[in-house]
FIRONU-313706 format. One record per residue: x, y, z of N, C-alpha, C in turn. Coordinates in steps of 0.1 Angstrom, whole numbers, padded with zeros to 4 digits, always signed. Last residue first. Layout:
BEGIN
XYZXYZXYZ...
// end
This chain:
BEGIN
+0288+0295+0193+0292+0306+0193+0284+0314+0206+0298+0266+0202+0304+0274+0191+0306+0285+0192+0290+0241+0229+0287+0254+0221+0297+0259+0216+0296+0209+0212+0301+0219+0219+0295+0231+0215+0280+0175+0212+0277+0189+0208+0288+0201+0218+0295+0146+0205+0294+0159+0218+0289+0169+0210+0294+0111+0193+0293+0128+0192+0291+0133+0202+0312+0084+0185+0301+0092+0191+0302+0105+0190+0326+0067+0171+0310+0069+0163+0304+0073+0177+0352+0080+0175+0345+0066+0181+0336+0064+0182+0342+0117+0178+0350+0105+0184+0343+0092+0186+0334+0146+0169+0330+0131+0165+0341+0124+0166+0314+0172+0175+0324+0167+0174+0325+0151+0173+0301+0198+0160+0296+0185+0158+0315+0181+0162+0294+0231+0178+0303+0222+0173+0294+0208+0175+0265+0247+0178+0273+0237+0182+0283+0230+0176+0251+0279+0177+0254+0270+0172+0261+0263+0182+0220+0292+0190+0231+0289+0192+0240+0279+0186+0193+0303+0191+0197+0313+0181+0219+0305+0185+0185+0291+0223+0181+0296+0212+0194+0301+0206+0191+0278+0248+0196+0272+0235+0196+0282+0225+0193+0284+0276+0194+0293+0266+0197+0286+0254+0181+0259+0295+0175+0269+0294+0179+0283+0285+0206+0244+0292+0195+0240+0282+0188+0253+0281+0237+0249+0290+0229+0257+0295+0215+0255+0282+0259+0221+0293+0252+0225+0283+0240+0231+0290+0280+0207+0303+0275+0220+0311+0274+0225+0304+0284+0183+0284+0279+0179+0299+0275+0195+0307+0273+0189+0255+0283+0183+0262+0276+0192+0279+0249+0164+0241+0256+0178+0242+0267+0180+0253+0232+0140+0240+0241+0142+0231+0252+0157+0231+0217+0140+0263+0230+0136+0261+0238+0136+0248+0189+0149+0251+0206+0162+0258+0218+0152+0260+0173+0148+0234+0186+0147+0227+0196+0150+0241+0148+0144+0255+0152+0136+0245+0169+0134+0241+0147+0172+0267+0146+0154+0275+0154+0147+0267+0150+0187+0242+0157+0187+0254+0160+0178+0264+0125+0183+0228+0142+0183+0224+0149+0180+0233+0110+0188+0254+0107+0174+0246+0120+0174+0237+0114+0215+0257+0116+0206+0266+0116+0192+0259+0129+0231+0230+0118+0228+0236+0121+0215+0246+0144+0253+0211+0142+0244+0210+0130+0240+0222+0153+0271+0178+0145+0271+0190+0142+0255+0188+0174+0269+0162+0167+0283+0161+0155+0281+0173+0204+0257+0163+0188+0255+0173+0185+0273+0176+0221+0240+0146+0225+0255+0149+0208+0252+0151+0257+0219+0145+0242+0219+0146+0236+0236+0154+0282+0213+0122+0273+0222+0133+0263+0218+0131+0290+0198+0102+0301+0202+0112+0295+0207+0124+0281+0164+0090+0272+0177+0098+0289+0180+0103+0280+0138+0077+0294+0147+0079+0290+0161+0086+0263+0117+0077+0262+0127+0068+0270+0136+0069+0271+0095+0101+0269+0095+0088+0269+0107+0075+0270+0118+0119+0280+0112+0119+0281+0107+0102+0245+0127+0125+0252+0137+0124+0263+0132+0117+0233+0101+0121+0230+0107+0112+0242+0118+0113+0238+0094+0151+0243+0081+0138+0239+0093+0129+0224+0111+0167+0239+0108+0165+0248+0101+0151+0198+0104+0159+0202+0113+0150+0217+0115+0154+0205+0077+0171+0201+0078+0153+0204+0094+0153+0201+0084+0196+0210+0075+0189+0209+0078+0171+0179+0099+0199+0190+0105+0203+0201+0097+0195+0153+0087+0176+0160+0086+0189+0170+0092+0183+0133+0106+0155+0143+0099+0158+0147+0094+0167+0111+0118+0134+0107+0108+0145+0125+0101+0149+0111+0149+0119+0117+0136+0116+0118+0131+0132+0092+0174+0108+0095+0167+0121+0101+0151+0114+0074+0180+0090+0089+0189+0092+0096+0184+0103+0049+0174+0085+0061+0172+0073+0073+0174+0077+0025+0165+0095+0037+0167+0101+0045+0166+0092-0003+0151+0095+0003+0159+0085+0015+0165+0087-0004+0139+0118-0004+0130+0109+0000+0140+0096+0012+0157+0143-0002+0156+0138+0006+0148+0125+0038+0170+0153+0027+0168+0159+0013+0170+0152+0060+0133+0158+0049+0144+0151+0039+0149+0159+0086+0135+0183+0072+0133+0180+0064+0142+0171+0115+0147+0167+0110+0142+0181+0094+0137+0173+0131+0174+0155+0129+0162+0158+0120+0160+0170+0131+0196+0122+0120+0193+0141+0121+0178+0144+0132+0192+0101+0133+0209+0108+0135+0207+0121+0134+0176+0080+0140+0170+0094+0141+0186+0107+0120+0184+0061+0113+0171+0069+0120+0168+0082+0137+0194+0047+0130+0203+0052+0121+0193+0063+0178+0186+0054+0161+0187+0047+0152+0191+0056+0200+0205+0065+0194+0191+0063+0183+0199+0056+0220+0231+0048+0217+0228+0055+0209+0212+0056+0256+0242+0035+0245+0231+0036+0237+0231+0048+0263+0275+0021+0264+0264+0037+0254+0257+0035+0264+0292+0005+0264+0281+0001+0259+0275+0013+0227+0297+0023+0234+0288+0010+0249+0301+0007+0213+0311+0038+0227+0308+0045+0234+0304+0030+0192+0318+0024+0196+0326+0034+0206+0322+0032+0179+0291+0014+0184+0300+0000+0191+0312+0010+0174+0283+0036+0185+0274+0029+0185+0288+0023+0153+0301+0047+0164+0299+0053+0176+0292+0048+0132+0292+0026+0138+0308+0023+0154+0308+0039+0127+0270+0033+0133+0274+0024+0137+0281+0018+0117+0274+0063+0130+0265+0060+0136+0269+0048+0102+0299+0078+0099+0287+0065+0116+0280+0061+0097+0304+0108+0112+0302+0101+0108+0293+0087+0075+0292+0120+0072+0308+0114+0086+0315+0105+0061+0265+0129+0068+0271+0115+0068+0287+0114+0039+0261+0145+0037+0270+0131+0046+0276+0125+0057+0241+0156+0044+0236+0148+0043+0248+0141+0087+0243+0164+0078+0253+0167+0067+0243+0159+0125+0238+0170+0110+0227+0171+0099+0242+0173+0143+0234+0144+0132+0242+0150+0120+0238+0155+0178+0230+0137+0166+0224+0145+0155+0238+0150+0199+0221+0110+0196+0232+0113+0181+0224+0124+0233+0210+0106+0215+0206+0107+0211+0216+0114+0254+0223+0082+0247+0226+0090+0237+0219+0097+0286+0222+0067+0271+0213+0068+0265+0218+0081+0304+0244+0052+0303+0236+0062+0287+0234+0059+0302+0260+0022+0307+0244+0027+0307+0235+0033+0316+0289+0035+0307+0285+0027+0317+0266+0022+0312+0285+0075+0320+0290+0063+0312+0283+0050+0302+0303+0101+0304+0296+0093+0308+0299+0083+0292+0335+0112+0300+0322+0120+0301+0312+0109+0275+0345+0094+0289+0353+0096+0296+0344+0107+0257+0328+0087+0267+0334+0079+0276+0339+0086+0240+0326+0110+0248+0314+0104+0261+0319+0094+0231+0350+0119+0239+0344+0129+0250+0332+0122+0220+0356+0095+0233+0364+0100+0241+0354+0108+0199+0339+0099+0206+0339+0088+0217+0344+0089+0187+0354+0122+0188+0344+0121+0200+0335+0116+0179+0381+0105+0186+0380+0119+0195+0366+0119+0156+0369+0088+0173+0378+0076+0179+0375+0091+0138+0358+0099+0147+0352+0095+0159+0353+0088+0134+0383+0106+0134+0372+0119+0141+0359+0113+0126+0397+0085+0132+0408+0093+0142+0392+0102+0120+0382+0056+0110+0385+0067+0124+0387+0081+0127+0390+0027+0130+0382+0036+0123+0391+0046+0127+0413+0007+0118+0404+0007+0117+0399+0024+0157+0408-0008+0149+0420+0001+0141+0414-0005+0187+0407-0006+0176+0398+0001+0172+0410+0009+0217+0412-0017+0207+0422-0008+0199+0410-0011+0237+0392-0022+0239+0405-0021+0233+0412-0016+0246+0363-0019+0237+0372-0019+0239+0380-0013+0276+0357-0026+0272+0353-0032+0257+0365-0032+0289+0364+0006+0295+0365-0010+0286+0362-0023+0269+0381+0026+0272+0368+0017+0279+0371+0006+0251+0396+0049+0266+0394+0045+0269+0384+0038+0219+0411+0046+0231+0397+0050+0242+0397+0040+0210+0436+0063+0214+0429+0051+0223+0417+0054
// end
């Protein structure tokens, strides 16, 4: 069952995403901003039974699930960004965490300078990050 002041039993939810959802809830607080990243194509975390999971806690939109390269012209959940930009976005939009329900070599090439320097790529999963933000730059620190 997930622990929320607000939802009380969530029954329905699919076992992998109630898990998940824990991780965010019971490490965060109701208010912090979350970007939430899943690079998978079949989606098996539907994004909007994971907002209505964590809510209050802000998560980003459903289009930005997955950065990097669409994969395919119907790609709704993938937002196309450089490392720079989505720095500039964490920053812009006030993000306190970023929390990688799975990530992927192509995440990985791409964003890692943005994380801090003895960042263990090979276990990202299921991990939040402090968004830290000095002199419009950012460090990802692990959290939890």
């Amino acid at each position: 069952t997930i622990k929320h002041p607000i939802l009380r039993d969530i029954s329905g939810v699919p076992a992998e995403i109630q898990e998940k959802a824990d991780i965010v809830t019971s490490t965060l607080e109701s208010g912090d901003k979350v970007f939430v990243i899943f690079q998978d194509p079949g989606v098996s975390v539907n994004p909007f039974v994971f907002r209505y999971c964590i809510s209050p806690i802000v998560m980003n939109l459903m289009d930005e699930y997955s950065l990097g390269q669409l994969d395919s012209p119907d790609d709704h959940m993938t937002l196309n960004i450089t490392e720079k930009e989505w720095e500039q976005k964490l920053i812009d939009e006030n993000y306190d965490y970023v929390f990688i329900l799975k990530s992927d070599e192509e995440f990985e090439a791409t964003y890692k300078d943005i994380f801090e320097e003895n960042t263990d790529f090979s276990n990202l999963k299921n991990k939040i990050f402090k968004v830290n933000k000095n002199d419009e730059k950012v460090v990802l620190t692990l959290y939890n």
